[in-house]
C-alpha positions as CSV (number, residue, x, y, z in Angstrom):
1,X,-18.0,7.5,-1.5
2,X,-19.6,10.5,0.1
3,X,-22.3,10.3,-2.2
4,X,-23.6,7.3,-0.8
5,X,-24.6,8.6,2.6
6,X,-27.6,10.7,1.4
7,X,-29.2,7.2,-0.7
8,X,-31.7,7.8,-3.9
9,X,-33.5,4.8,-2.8
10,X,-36.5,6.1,0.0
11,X,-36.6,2.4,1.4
12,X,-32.9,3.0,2.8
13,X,-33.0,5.4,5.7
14,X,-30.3,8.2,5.2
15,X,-29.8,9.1,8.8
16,X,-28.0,5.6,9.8
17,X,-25.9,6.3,6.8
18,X,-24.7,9.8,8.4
19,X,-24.9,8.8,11.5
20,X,-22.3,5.6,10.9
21,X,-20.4,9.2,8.9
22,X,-20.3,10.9,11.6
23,X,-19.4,8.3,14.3
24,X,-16.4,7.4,11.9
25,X,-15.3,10.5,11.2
26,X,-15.1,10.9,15.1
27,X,-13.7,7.5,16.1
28,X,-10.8,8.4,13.8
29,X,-10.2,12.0,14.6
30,X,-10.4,10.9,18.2
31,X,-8.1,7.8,17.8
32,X,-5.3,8.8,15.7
33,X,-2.0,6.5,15.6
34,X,1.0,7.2,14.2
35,X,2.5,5.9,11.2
36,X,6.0,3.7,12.1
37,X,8.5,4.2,9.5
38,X,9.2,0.7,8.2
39,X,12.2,-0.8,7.9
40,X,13.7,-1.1,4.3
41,X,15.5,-4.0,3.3
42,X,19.1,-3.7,1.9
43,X,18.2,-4.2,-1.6
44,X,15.4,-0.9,-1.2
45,X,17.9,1.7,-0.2
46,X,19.2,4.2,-2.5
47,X,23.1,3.4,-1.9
48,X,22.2,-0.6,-3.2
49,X,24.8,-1.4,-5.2
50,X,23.1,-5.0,-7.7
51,X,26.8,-5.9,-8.8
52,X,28.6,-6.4,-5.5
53,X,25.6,-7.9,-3.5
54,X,26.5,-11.4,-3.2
55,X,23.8,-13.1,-3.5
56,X,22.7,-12.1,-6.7
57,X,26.0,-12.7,-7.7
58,X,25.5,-16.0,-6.8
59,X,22.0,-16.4,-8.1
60,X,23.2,-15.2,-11.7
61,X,25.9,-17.6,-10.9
62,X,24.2,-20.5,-10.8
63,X,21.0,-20.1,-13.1
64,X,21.3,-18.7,-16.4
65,X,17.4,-17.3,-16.6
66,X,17.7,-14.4,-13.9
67,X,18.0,-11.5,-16.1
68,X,15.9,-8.6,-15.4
69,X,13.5,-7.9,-18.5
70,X,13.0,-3.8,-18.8
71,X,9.4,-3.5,-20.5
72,X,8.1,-0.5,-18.6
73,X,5.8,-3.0,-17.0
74,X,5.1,-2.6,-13.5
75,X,3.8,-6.1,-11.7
């Protein structure tokens, strides 16, 4: 990405590319925010416990397809 403010083509003027660097680069220095720690639901804490949550009790209950498939796929 940094590559790509110095151009090969001569048609494209380098100096707006570092200069839009530069101005960004100070913007966010300049205007930092911090990061919020985000709320985790129930079922993303460490302590979740899959065989006394109700719901999924209910869920496996009632439909006979909800079985978690483990094929080291991550979608």
């Amino acid at each position: 990405m940094l590559w790509f403010i110095f151009p090969i083509d001569t048609t494209i003027s380098w100096e707006g590319h570092g200069g839009g660097f530069l101005a960004g680069l100070t913007i966010c220095c300049i205007h930092q925010v911090p990061i919020q720690n985000i709320k985790k639901d129930r079922w993303e804490k460490d302590d979740f416990n899959e065989e006394e949550d109700e719901f999924l009790q209910t869920l496996r209950r009632k439909t006979c397809n909800f079985i978690e498939k483990k094929s080291g796929r991550n979608y």
